[in-house]
N, C-alpha and C positions, 0 to 999 in steps of 0.2 A: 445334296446341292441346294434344296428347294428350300433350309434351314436359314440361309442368309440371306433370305428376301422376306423371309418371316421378320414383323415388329420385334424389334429389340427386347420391349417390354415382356412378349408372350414367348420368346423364347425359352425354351423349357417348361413351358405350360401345360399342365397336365390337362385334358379333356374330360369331360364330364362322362364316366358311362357307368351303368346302371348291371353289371353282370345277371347272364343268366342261369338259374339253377334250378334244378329239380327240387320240388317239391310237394308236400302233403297238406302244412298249415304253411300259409302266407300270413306273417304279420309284423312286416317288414317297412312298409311303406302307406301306412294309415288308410287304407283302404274301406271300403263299403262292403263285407261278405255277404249283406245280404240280397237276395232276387231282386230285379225292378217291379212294378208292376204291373198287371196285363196292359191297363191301357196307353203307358209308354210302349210296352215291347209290341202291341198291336200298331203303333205309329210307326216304329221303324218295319212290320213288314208291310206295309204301306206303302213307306215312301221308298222298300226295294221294289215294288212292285210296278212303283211311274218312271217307267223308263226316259223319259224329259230329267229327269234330275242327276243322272247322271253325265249328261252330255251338255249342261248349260252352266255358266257359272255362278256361282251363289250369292245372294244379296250384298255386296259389299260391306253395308252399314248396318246388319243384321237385325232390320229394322221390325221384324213381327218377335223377334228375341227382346229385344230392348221393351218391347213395347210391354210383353208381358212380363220382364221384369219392373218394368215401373210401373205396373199394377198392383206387383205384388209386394214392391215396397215402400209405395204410395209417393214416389218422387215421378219427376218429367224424363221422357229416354233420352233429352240432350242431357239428362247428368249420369248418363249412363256409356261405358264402351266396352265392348268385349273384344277378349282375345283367346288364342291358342294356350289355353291355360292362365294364371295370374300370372306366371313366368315369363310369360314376352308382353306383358302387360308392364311389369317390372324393366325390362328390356327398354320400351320404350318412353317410359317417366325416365331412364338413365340418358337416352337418347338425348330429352329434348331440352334437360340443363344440364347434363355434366359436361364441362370444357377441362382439358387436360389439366390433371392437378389438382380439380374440384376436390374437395372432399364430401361425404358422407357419414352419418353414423348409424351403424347397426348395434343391437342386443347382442352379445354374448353372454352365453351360447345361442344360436340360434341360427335358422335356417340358410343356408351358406350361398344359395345361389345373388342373394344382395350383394355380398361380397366378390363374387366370381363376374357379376355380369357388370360391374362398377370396373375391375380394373379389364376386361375388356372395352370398356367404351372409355377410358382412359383415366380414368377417378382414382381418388385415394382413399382407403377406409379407416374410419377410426371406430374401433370397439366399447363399447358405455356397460362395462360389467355386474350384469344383474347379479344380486348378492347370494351367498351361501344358499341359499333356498330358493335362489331364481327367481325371487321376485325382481321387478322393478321398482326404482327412483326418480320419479323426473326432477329430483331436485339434480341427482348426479348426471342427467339428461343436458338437463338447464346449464349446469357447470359447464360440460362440454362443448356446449353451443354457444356460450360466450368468448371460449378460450378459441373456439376453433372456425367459427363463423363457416359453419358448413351447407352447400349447398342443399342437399336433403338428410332427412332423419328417418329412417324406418323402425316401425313399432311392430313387433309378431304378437297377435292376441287372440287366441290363446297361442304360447308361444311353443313352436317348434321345436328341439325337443322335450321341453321341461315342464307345458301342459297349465304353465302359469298364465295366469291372466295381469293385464294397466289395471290399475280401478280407476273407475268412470273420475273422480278429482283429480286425479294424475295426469290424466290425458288432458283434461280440461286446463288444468295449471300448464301445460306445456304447451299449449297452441296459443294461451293466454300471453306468451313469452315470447314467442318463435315466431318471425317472420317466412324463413322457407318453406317448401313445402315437406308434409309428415302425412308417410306412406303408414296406412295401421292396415296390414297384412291379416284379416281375418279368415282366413281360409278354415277355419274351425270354429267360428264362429256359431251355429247353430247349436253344436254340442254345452255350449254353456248359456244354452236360451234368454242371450242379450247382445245389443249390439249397438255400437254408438253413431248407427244414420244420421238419427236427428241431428247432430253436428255438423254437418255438410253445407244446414242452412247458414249457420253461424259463423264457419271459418272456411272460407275461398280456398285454403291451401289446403286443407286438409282430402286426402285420396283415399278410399275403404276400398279395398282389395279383396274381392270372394271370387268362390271356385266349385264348380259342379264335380271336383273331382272327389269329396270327403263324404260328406253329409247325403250327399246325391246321387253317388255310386256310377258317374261318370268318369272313371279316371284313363278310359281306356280311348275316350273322345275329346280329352285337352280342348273341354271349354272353361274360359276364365272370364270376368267383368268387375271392372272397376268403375266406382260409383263417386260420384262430384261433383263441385260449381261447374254449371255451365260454360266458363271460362278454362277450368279444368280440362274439362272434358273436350272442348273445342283445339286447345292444346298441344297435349296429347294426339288431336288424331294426325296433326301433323307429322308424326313418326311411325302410324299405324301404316300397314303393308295393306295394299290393297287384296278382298278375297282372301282377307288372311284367315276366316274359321271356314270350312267345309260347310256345307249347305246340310248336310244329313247332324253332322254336330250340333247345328245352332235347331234344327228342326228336332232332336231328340230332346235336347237342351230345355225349349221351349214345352214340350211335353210334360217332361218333368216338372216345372214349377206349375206347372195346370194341373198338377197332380201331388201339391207338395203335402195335404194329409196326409199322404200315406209316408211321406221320408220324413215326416215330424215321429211318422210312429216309428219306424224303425231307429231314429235318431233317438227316442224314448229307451227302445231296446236296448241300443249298445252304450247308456247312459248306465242302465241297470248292470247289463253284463259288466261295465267299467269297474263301477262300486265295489263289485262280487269279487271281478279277480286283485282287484288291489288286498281287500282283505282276504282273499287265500294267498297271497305273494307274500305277506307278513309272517313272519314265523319260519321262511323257510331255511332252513341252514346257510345254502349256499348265496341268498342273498343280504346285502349289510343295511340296503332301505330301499321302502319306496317312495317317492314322491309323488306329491297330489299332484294331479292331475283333472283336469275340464275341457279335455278334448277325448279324441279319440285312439288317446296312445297313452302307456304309460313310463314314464322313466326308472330304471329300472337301475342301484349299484349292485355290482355281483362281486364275489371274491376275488374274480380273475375276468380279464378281456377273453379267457376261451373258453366261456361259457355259449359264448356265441354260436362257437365250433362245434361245440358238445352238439348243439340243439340243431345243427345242421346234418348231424349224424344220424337224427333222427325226422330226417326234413321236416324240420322246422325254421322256418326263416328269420330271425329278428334284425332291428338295428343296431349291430356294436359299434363301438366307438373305441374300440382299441385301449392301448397301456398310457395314454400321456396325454395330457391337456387338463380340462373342467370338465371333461367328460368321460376321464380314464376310468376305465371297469363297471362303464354306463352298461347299459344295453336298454332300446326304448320298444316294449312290444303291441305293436296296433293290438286293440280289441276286434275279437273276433266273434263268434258263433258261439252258444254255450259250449257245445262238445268241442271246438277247436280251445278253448280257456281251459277245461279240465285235462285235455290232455295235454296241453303245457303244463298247466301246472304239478303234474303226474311227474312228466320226464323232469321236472327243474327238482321235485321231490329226492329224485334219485342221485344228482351231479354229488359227488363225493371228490372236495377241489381243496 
């Protein structure tokens, strides 16, 4: 009964859920496997310790977070907002321009929740197909934004799952063009140690999207922050939910980057283990390439989409991507631990497909 009071549009709308499974190696979901450090995990049994912090409610405007993020990335905390991840970060730049029928343009392939939480807030997507090798074009960017005069443009760099990076002239040529605003999604960002802040001064529209859940090894506290003109970011909070990060998130949060040596080294680490398992992925029978990669995952073609399968038989978790699309007979595997990479690459050794 309750199917016909549902939006027309999201009838038959599949929901986003995340299955849970047993497992050995997790590296399914770009994750951080390594420990934090004491004096973050010292913070948090701190702040279980003041019992006031659980019974009050938490800065709204997450103002000692912002603050030490824009220390540490040398901007003002009005060009600063954090959210429950970059995902309702995302949520809320759809918020506050998309009117029914707007359009948008996303990368394919690429990370899908742009395109799920666009036609929930009533937008239309249009696709800009990065080339055989996943690179991008902002000239075929350019194209699309002339023909389609779209309200937003989102850029994934390093991009979701293909591990491609914009180069710094391509981005630069497409802000040079574009009036709207252009969301550059770096949530892996650190992994390819650059990043296009500086920009922010230059171009009002332009939104840089990061996330404590990759680099940072926060992914289990959905903190996010998006960084911008002050005009931007003034904006934007107009859609922001009040109290919308947990006061223990934004004060972990905040630890972390007061402590970011140490995730520079570990980010050092899983740069190295990167390198390593792409060249033992080479050569292996069952798989047909690998694709470079500059983040923390790699993409991965296999002979068959039940390769996936295989490696869940030996709980191992990856990302497949099934039999059909740009990503048919994908599978994309976060970088893990040395010993979690060698024995992947042990078990894919064996697949006889």
């Amino acid at each position: 009964m309750i199917d016909k009071f549902i939006r027309k549009d999201l009838q038959g709308f599949l929901p986003y859920h995340a299955p849970l499974k047993e497992y050995e190696i997790k590296v399914d979901a770009n994750e951080n496997p390594y420990p934090h450090c004491e004096q973050v995990l010292e913070t948090a049994r701190k702040w279980i310790d003041n019992k006031d912090n659980f019974t009050r409610y938490p800065d709204t405007d997450q103002n000692n977070l912002r603050e030490t993020l824009a220390d540490y990335y040398k901007v003002s905390k009005d060009n600063i907002i954090c959210g429950v991840g970059s995902d309702q970060l995302i949520e809320y730049i759809l918020k506050l321009f998309i009117e029914p029928d707007d359009i948008i343009l996303v990368p394919d392939p690429s990370f899908s929740m742009y395109e799920l939480s666009n036609t929930i807030n009533h937008g239309k997507t249009i696709r800009y197909e990065l080339d055989d090798d996943f690179e991008y074009s902002s000239v075929d960017i350019i194209n699309l934004y002339k023909i389609h005069n779209p309200k937003i443009i989102f850029v994934c760099t390093p991009n979701n799952p293909t591990g491609t990076v914009i180069k710094r002239q391509q981005l630069i040529s497409l802000l040079d063009e574009v009036q709207c605003p252009v969301v550059l999604d770096e949530a892996y960002a650190e992994f390819v140690d650059k990043d296009f802040m500086d920009l922010i001064v230059k171009y009002e529209n332009l939104i840089v999207l990061k996330t404590f859940s990759k680099a940072f090894g926060l992914a289990g506290l959905r903190v996010g922050y998006g960084i911008s003109s002050k005009k931007m970011i003034e904006s934007i909070n107009i859609c922001k939910a009040p109290y919308n990060l947990s006061a223990f998130s934004a004060d972990i949060a905040e630890s972390v980057i007061k402590n970011a040596d140490y995730y520079n080294g570990v980010v050092q680490k899983l740069n190295k283990n990167r390198d390593q398992l792409i060249s033992a992925l080479r050569g292996i029978p069952v798989i047909e390439r690998v694709y470079p990669s500059e983040a923390n995952f790699i993409l991965v073609k296999v002979k068959s989409s039940e390769v996936a399968q295989y490696l869940e038989e030996f709980k191992i978790l990856v990302r497949g991507y099934g039999d059909k699309g740009r990503l048919a007979n994908c599978i994309r595997i976060s970088v893990g631990t040395e010993q979690e990479n060698q024995k992947i690459i042990k078990v894919l050794k064996n697949i006889n497909i």
